[in-house]
Chimera marker file (.cmm) of the C-alpha trace (Angstrom):
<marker_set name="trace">
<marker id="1" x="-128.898" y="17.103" z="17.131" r="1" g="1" b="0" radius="0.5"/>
<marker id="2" x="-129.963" y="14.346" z="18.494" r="1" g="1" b="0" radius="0.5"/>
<marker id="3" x="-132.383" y="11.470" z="16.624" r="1" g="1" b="0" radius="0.5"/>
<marker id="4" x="-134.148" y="10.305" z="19.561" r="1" g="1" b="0" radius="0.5"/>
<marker id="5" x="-136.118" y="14.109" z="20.110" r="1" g="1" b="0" radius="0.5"/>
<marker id="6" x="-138.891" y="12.374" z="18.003" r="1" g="1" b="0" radius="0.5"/>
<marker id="7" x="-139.892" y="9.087" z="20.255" r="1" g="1" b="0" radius="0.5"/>
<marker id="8" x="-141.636" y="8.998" z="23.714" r="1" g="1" b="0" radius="0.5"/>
<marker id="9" x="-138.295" y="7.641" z="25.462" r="1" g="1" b="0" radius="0.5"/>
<marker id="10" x="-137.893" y="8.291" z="29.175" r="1" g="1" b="0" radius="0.5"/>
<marker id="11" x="-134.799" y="10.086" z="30.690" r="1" g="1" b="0" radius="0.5"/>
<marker id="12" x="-133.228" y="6.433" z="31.542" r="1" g="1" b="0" radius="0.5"/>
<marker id="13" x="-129.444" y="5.200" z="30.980" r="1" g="1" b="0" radius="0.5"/>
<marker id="14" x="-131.438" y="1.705" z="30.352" r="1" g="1" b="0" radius="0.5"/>
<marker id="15" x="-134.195" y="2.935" z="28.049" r="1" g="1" b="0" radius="0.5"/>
<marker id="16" x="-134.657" y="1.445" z="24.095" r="1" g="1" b="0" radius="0.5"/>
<marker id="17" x="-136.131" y="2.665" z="21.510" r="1" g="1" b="0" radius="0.5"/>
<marker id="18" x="-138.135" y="0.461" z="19.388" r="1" g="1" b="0" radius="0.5"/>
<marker id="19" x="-138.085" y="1.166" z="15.722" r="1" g="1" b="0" radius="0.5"/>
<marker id="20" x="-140.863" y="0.107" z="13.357" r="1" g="1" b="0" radius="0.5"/>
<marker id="21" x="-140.730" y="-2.003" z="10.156" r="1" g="1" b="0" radius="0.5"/>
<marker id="22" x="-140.181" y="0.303" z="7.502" r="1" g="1" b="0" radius="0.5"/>
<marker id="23" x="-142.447" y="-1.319" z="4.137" r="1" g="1" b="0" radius="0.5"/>
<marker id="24" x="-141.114" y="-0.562" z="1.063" r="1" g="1" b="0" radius="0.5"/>
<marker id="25" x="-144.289" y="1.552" z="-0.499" r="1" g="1" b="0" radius="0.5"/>
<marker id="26" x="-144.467" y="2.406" z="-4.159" r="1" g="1" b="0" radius="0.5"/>
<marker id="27" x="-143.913" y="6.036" z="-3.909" r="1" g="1" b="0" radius="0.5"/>
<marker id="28" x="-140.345" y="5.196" z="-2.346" r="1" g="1" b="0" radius="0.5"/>
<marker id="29" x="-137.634" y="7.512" z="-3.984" r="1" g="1" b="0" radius="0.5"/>
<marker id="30" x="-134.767" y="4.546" z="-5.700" r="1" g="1" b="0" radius="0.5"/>
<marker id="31" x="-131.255" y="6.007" z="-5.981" r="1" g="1" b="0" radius="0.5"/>
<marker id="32" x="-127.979" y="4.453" z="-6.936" r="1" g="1" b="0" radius="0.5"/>
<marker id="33" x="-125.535" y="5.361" z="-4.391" r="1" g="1" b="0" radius="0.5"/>
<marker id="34" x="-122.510" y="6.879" z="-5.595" r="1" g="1" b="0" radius="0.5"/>
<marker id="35" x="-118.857" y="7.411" z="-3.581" r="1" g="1" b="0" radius="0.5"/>
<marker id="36" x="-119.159" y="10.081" z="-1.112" r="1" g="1" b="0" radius="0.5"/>
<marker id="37" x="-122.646" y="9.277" z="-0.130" r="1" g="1" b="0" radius="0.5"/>
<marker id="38" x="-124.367" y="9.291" z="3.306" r="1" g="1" b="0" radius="0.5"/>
<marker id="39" x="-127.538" y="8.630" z="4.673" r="1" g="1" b="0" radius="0.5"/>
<marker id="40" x="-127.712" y="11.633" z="6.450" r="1" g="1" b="0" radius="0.5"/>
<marker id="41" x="-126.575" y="13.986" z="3.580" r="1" g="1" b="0" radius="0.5"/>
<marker id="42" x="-129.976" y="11.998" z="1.655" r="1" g="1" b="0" radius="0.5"/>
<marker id="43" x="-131.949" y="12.662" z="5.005" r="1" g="1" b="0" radius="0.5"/>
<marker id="44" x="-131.109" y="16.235" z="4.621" r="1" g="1" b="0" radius="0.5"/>
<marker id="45" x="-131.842" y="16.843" z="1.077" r="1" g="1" b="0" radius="0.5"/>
<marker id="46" x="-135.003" y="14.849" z="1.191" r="1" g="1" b="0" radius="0.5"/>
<marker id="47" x="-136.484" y="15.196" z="4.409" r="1" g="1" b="0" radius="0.5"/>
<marker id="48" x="-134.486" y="18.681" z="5.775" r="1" g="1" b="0" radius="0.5"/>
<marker id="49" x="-133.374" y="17.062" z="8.645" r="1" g="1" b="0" radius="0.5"/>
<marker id="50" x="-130.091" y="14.850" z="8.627" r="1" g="1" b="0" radius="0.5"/>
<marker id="51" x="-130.868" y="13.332" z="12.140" r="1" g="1" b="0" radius="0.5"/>
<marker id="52" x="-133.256" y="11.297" z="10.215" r="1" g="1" b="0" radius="0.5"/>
<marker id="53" x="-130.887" y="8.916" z="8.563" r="1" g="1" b="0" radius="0.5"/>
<marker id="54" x="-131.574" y="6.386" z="10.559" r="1" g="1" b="0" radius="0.5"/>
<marker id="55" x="-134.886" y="5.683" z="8.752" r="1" g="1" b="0" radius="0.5"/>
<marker id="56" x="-133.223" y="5.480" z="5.307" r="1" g="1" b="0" radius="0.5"/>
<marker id="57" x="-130.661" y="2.958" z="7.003" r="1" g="1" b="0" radius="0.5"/>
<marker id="58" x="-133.666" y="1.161" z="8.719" r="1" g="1" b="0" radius="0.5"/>
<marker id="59" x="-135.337" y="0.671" z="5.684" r="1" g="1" b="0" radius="0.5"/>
<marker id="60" x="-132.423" y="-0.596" z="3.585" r="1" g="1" b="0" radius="0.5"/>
<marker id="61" x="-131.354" y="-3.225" z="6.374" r="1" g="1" b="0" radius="0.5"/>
<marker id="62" x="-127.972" y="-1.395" z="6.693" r="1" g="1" b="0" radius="0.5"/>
<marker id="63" x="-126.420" y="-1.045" z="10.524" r="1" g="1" b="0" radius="0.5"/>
<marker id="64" x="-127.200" y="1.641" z="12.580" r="1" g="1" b="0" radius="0.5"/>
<marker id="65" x="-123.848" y="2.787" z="13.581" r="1" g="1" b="0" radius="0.5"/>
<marker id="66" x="-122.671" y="4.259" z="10.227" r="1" g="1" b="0" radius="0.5"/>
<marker id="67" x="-123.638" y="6.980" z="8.028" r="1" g="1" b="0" radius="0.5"/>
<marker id="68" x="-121.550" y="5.814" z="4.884" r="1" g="1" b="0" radius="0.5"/>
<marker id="69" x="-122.957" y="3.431" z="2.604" r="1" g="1" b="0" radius="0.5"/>
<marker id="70" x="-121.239" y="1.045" z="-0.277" r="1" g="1" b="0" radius="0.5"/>
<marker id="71" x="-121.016" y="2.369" z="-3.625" r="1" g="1" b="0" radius="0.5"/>
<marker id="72" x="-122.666" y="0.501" z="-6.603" r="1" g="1" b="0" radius="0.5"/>
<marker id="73" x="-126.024" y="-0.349" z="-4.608" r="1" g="1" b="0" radius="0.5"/>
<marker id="74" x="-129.440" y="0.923" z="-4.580" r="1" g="1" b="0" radius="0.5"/>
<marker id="75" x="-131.251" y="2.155" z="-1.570" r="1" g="1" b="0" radius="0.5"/>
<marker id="76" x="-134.964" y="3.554" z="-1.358" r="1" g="1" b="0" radius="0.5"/>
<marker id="77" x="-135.583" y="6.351" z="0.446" r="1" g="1" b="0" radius="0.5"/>
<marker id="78" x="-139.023" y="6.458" z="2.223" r="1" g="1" b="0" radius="0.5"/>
<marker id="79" x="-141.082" y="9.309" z="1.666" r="1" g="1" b="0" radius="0.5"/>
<marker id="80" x="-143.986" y="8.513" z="4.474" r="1" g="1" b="0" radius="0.5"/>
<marker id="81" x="-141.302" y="9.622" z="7.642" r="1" g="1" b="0" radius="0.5"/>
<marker id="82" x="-143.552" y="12.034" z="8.633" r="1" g="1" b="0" radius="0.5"/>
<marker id="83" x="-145.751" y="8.777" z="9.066" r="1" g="1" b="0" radius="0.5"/>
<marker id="84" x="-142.681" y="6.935" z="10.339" r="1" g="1" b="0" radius="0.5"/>
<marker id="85" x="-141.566" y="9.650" z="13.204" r="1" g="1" b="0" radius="0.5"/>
<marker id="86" x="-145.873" y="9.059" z="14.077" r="1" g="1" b="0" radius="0.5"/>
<marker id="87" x="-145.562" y="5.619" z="15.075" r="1" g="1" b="0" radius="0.5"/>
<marker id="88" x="-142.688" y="6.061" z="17.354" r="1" g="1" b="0" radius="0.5"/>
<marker id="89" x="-144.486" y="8.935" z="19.427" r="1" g="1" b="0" radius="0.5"/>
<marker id="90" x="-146.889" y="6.303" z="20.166" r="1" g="1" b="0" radius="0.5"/>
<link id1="1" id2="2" r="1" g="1" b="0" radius="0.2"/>
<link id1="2" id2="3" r="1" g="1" b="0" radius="0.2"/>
<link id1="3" id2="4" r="1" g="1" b="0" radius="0.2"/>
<link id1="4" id2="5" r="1" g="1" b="0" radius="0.2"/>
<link id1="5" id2="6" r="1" g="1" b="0" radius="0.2"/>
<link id1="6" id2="7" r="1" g="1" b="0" radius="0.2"/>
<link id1="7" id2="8" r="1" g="1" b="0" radius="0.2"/>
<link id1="8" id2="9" r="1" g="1" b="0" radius="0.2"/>
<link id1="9" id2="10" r="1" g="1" b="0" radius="0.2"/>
<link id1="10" id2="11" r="1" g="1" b="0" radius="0.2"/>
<link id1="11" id2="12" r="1" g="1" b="0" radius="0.2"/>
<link id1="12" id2="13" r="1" g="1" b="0" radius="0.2"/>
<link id1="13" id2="14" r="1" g="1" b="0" radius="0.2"/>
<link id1="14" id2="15" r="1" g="1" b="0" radius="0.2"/>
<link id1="15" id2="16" r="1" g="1" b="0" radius="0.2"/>
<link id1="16" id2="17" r="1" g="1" b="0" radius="0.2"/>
<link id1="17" id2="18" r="1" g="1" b="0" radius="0.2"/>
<link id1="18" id2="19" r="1" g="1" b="0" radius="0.2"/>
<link id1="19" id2="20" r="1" g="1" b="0" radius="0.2"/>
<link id1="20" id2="21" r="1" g="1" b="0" radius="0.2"/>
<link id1="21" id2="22" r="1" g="1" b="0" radius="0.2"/>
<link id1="22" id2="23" r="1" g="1" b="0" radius="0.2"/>
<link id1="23" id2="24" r="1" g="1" b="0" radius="0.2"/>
<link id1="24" id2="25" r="1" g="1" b="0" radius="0.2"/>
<link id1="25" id2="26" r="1" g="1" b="0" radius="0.2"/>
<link id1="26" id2="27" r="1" g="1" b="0" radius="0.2"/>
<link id1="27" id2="28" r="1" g="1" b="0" radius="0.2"/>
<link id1="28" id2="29" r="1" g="1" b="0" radius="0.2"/>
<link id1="29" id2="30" r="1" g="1" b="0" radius="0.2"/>
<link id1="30" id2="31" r="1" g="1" b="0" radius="0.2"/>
<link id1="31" id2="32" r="1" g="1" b="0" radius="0.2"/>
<link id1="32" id2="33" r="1" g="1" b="0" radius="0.2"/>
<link id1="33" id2="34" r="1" g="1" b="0" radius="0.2"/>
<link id1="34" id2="35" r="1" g="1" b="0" radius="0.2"/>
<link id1="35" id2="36" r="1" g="1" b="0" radius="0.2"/>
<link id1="36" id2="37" r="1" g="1" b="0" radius="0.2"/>
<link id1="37" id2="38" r="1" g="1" b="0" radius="0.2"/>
<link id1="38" id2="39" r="1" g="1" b="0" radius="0.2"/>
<link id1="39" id2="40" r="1" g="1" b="0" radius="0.2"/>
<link id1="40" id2="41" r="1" g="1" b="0" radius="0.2"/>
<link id1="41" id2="42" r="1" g="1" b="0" radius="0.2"/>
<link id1="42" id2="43" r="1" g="1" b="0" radius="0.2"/>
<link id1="43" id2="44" r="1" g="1" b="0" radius="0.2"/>
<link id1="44" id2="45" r="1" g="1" b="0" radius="0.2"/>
<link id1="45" id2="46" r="1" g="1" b="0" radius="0.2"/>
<link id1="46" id2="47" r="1" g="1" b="0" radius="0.2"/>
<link id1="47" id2="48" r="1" g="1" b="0" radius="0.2"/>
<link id1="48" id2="49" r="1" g="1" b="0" radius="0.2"/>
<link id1="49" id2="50" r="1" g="1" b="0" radius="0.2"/>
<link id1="50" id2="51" r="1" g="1" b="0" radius="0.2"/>
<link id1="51" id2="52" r="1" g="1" b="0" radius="0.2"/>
<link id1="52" id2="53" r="1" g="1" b="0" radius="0.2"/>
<link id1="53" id2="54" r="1" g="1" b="0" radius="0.2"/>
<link id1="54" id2="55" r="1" g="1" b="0" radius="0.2"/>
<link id1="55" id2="56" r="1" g="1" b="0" radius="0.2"/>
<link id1="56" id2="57" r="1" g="1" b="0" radius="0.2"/>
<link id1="57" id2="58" r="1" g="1" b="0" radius="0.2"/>
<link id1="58" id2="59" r="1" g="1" b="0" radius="0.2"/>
<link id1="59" id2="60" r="1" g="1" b="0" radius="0.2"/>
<link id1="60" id2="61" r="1" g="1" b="0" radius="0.2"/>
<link id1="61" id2="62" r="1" g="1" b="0" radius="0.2"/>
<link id1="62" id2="63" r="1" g="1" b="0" radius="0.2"/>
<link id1="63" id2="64" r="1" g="1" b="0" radius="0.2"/>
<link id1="64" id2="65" r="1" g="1" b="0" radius="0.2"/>
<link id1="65" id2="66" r="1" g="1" b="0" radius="0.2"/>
<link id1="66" id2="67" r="1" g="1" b="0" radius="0.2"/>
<link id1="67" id2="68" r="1" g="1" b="0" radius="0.2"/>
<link id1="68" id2="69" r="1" g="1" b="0" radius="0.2"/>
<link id1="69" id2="70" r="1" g="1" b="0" radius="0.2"/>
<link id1="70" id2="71" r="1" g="1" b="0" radius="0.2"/>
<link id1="71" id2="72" r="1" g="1" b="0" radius="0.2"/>
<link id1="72" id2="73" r="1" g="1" b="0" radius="0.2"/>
<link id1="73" id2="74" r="1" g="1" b="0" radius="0.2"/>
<link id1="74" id2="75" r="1" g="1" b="0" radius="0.2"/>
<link id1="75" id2="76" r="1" g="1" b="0" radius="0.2"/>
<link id1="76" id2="77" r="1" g="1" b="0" radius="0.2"/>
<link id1="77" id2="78" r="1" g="1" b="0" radius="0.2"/>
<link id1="78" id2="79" r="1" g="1" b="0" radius="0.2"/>
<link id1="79" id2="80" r="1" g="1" b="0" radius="0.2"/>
<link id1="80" id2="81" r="1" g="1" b="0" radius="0.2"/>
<link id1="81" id2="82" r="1" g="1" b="0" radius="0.2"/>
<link id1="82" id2="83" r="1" g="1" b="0" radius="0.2"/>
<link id1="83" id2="84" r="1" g="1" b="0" radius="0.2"/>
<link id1="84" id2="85" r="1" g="1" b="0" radius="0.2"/>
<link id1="85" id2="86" r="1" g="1" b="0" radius="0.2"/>
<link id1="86" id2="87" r="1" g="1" b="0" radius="0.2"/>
<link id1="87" id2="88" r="1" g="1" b="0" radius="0.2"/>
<link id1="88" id2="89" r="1" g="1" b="0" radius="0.2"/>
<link id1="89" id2="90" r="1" g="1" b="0" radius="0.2"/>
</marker_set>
């Protein structure tokens, strides 16, 4: 799986991918995370593909190296990806 299938990247070793401001937007789902939570088990169960964690972690400011998450905080969960995935195709 890989999370880059959705942007207009070239086949280049040196090639970024720009990601876009995430807003948060009042139809945002709000969860307490609990221990053994991940972004991409929450990309799975809310957007049935867990190679889209990195827009949870984009919107919550949290690094984009990790799936785990601290316990005892509250993330959002945007429900406009489709919108999201849009804007990096450009």
């Amino acid at each position: 799986m890989n999370r880059y299938r959705y942007t207009n990247q070239k086949n280049s070793k040196y090639s970024t991918t720009k990601y876009p401001k995430i807003e948060p937007r009042e139809d945002d789902i709000v969860i307490e995370v609990k221990y053994g939570d991940r972004l991409d088990l929450f990309a799975g169960q809310y957007y049935s593909d867990s190679t889209l964690w990195w827009i949870i972690a984009k919107a919550n400011g949290l690094p984009g190296d990790s799936y785990y998450i601290s316990t005892e905080q509250t993330i959002r969960i945007p429900t406009d990806y489709i919108d999201i995935i849009k804007t990096l195709r450009g």
